[in-house]
MARMI-289000 format. One record per residue (C-alpha): residue in one letter; x, y, z; residue number from 1. Coordinates in steps of 0.2 Angstrom, whole numbers, padded with zeros to 4 digits. Layout:
<rs>
   residu       x       y       z   num
        A       X       Y       Z   NUM
...
</rs>
This chain:
<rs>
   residu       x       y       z   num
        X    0540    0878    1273     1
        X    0544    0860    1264     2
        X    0530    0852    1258     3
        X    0535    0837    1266     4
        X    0538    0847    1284     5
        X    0519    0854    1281     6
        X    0513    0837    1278     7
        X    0521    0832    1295     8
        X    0515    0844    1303     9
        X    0497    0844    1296    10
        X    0495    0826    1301    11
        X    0500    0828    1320    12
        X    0518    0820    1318    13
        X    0530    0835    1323    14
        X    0538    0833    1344    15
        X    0541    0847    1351    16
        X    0558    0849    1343    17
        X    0551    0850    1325    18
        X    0557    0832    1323    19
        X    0545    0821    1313    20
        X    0539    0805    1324    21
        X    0536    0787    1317    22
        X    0521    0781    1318    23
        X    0519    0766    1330    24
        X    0512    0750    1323    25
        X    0503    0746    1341    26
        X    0495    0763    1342    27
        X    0476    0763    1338    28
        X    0474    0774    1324    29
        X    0457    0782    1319    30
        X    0445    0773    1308    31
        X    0432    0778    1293    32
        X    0418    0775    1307    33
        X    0424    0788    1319    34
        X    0428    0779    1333    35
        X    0442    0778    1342    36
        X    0448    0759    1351    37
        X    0452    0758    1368    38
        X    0464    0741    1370    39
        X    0480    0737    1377    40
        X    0492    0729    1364    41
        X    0487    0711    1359    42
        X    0472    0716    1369    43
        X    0455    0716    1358    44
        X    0448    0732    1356    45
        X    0432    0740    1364    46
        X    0428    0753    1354    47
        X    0420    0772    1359    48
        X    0414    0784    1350    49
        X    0429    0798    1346    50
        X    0426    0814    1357    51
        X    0435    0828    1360    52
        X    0439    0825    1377    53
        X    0432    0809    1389    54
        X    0429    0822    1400    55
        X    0417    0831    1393    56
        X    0407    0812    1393    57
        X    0395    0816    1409    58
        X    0388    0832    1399    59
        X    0382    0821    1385    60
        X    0362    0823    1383    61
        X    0351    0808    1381    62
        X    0355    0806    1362    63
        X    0373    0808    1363    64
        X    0371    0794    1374    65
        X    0360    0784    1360    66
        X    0373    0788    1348    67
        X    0388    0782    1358    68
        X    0377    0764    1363    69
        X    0373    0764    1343    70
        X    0391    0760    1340    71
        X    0394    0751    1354    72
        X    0380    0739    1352    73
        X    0364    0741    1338    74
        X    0350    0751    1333    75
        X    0339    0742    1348    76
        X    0349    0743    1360    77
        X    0353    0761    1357    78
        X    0334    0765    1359    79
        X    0330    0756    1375    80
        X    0346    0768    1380    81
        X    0335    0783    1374    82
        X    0318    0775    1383    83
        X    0327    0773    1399    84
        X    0334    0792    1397    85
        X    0352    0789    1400    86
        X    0362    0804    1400    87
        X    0379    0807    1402    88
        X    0379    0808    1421    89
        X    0368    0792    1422    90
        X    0381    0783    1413    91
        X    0395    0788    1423    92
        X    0385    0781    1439    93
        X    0387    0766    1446    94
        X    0372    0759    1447    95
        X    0369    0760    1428    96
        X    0382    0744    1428    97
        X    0371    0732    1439    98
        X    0365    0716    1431    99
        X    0348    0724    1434   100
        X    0351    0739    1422   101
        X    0361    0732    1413   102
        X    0348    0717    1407   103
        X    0336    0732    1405   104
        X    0345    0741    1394   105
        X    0345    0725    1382   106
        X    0364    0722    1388   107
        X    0362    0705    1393   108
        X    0376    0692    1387   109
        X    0391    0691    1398   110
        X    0402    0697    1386   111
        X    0393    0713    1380   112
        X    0393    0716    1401   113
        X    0412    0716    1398   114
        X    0412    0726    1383   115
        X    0402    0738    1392   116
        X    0408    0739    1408   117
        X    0425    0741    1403   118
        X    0418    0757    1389   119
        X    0412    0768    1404   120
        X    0425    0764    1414   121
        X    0438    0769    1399   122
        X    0425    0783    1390   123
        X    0428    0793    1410   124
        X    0445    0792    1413   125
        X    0445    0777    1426   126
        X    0458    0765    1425   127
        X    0455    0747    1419   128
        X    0445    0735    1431   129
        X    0443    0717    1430   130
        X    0430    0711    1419   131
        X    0411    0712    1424   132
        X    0411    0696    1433   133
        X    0395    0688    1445   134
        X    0402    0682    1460   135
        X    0398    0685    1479   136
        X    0417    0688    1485   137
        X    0421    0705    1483   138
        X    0435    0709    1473   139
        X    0447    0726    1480   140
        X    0444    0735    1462   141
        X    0425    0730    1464   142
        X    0417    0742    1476   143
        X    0400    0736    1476   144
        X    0395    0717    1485   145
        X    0387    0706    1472   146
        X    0375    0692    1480   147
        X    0367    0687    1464   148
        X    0373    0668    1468   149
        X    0363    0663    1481   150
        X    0346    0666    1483   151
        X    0338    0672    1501   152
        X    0334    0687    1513   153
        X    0350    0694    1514   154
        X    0355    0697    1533   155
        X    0354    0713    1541   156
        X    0376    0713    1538   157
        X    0376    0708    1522   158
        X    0362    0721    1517   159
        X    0374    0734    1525   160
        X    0387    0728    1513   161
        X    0378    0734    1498   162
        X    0380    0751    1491   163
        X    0366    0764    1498   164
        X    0358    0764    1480   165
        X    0359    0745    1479   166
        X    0352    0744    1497   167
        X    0337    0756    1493   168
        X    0333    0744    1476   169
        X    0332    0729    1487   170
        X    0321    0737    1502   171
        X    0311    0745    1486   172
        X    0308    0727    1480   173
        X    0303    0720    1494   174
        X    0289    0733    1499   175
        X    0284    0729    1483   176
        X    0283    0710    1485   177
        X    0273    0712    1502   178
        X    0260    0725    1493   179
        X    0257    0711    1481   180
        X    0254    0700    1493   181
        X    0240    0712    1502   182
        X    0232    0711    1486   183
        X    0231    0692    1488   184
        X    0228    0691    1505   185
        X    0219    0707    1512   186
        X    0224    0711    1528   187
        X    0210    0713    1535   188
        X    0208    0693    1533   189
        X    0215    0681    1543   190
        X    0232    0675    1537   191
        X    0234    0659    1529   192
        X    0243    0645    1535   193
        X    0254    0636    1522   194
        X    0260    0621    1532   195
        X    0248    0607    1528   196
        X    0235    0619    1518   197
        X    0235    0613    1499   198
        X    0224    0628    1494   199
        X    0237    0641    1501   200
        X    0252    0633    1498   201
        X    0247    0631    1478   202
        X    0242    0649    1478   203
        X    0258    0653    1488   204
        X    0267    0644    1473   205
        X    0256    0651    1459   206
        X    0263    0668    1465   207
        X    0282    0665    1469   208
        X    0283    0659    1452   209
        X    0272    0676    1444   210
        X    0286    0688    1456   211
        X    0299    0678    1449   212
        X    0297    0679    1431   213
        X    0296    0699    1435   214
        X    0310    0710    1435   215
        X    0299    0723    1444   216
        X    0300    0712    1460   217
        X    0318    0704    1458   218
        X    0334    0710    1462   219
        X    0348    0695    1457   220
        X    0363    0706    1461   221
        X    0358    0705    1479   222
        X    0349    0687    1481   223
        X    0331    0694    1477   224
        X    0325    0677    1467   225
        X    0312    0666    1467   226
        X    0317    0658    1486   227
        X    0319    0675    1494   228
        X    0302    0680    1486   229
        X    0294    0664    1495   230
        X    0303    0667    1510   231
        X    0297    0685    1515   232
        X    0277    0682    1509   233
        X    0279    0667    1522   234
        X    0288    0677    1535   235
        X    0277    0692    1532   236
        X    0262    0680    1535   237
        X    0270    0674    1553   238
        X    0271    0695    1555   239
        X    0255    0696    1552   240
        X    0248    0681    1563   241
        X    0258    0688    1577   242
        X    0250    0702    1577   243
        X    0233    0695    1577   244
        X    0237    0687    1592   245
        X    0246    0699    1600   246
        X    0231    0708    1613   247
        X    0243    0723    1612   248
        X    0244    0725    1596   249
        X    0235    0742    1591   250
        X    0225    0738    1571   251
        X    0220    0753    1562   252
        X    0203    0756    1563   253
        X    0202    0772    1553   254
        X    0187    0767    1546   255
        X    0170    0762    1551   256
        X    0155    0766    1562   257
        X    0161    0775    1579   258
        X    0151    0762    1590   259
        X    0162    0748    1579   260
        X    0179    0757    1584   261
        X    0173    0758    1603   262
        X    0169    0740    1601   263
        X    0185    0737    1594   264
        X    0194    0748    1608   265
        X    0184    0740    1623   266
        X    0187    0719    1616   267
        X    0207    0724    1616   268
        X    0206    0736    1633   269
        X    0198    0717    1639   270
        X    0212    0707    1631   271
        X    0225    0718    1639   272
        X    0218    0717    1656   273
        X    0219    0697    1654   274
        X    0232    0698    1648   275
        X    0243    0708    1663   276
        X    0233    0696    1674   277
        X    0243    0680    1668   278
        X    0257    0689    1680   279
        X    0263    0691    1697   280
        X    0272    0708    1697   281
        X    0281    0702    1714   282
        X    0290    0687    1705   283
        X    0306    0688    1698   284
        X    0312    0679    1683   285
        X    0324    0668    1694   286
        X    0311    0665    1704   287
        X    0298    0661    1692   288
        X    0311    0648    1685   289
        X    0314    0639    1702   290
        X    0295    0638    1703   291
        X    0292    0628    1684   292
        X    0309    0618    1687   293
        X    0300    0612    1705   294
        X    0283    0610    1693   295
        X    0291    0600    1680   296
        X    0305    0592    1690   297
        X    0318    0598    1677   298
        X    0337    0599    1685   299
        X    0341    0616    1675   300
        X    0328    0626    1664   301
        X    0340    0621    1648   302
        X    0330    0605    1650   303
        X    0314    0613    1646   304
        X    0308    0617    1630   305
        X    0297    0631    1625   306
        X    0289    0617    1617   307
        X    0283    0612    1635   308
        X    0279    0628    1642   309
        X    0264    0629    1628   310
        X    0258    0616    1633   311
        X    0258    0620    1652   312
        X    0250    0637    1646   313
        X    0238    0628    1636   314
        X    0231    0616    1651   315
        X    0231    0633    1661   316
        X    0220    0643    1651   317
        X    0235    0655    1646   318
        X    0229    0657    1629   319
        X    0236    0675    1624   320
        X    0254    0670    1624   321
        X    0252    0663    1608   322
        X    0270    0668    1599   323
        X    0277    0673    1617   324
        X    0295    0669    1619   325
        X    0301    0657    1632   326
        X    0305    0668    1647   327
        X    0287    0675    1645   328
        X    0279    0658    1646   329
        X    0291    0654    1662   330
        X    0286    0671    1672   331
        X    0265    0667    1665   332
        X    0265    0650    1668   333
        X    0274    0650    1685   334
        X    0263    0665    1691   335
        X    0249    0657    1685   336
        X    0254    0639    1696   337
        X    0256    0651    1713   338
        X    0240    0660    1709   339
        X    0227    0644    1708   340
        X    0237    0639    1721   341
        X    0243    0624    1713   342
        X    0263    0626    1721   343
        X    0264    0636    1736   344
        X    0277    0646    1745   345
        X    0283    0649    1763   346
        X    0275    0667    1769   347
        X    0292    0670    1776   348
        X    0301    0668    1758   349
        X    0303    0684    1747   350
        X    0296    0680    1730   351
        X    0307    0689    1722   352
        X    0323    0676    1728   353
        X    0314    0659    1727   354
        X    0324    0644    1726   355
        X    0318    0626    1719   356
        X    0318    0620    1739   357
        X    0305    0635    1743   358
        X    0291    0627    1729   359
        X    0278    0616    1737   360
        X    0267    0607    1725   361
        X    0249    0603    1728   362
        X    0245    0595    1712   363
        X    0241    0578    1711   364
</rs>
């Protein structure tokens, strides 16, 4: 064979006719650090490290995975990849390229996001997306929804817009938050009030801003900032005071003396029973309306707020229905009227098909 054909064919140059190639000046080439780049022409190049096949990426153990981030990033980076043990099929995942794990793994900066995103995507085969981007409209070559730009309790709709693994993170977190807040507030303490309390709403602060400054309870990518933090420990704390005025609410009272959990048992069997007593099984929720727009000479029950049904409730002795919502104030409160006899009806009217003409009222 010709030397010169021999070195052609040595160095990977020879088609399938024998013929020698030219070498292209857009094609990456290999260099001394034994990488290959990944680039488009005039694109700038994101280099991997050279491998056999891409495919044989999701088999890599954890340190082929720090050697790969070695030459991608640095010497730091590359260990908090061997510290978070990230092996070939965690890098293929999706997950690993949330803002969460991402920032984690010392990728931080926007563009080493790019650079990184755009490496996995490339080191497996998939075609090239748009750059890593933080944005809540969701792009079609983006399959997870990002709501790292606003800063709430995500709706139950937009919570089932996240990815399964994204949605457990964020129900994760806030478990999390809430057990926090336990250790705070003990649950078997009343719980605080916040609206004009200086003491509680300075602690509330205090501990908005501690969860904030911890990645362990907040989740950007989907809204899980310092607002959301401070919206579920006050909405947990409106949970929780609901259920201390609730007389049906069953507390755990796994420990104790028996005689204090018979005590407990009999106080809420009490509560219940005054509770049932607030109503007149025979009235009807159409009736029981006719009977508090005759009370409060209101043309249609739009015109009453709950507002003013508490306070009726309140000058009635109704004072379990505390957090109740407004139909249950109108059927207590109008029951409550007929039965101290404050309105009265006709004997030959059926309760449950009173009308505004059929209320008599006695008050003065």
């Amino acid at each position: 064979m010709p030397p010169e054909r021999r070195r052609s064919e040595e160095s990977g140059d020879l088609d399938s006719s024998g013929d020698t190639l030219s070498v292209d000046e857009e094609s990456p080439v290999e260099t001394q650090s034994d990488v290959l780049p990944v680039s488009l022409k005039r694109s700038k190049s994101v280099l991997v490290p050279k491998r056999e096949s891409n495919d044989n990426a999701k088999d890599w153990d954890v340190q082929e995975v720090k050697e790969w981030a070695k030459s991608m990033f640095n010497e730091e980076v590359a260990a908090n990849f061997e510290r978070e043990e990230i092996d070939g099929t965690t890098l293929q995942s999706e997950r690993i390229k949330t803002d969460e794990s991402m920032n984690s793994l010392g990728v931080t900066t926007i563009g080493k996001k790019n650079k990184f995103v755009v490496a996995v995507q490339t080191l497996f085969g998939k075609a090239l997306m748009e750059p890593h981007r933080t944005s809540t409209k969701r792009s079609r070559l983006e399959p997870l929804t990002c709501y790292d730009e606003i800063d709430r309790i995500l709706t139950n709709r937009e919570k089932d817009e996240l990815s399964s693994m994204d949605r457990s993170i964020y129900n994760t977190k806030k478990k999390r938050i809430i057990a926090f807040t336990k250790t705070v507030w003990p649950e078997d303490e009343p719980a605080p009030w916040f609206r004009g309390n200086t003491e509680s709403t300075k602690k509330l602060l205090e501990i908005v801003e501690q969860l904030s400054e911890d990645d362990t309870y907040t989740f950007l990518k989907a809204g899980l900032g310092r607002k959301a933090i401070e919206e579920i420990i006050i909405k947990h704390m409106q949970e929780r005071r609901r259920k201390e005025n609730n007389p049906l609410n069953d507390s755990d009272n796994s420990s104790g003396s028996q005689d204090s959990k018979l005590s407990s048992a009999s106080a809420r069997n009490e509560k219940v029973k005054n509770y049932e007593s607030y109503f007149n099984d025979g009235l009807t929720l159409m009736s029981s309306t006719a009977i508090i727009l005759a009370w409060l000479d209101k043309p249609a029950i739009s015109d009453v707020t709950l507002q003013a049904l508490k306070e009726e409730a309140k000058q009635l002795g109704l004072n379990l229905l505390r957090n109740k919502d407004k139909n249950t104030h109108i059927k207590a409160v109008a029951s409550t009227l007929l039965k101290k006899g404050k309105v009265t009806i006709s004997e030959s009217v059926d309760l449950q098909k009173i009308s505004t003409d059929d209320v008599k009222l006695t008050k003065i």
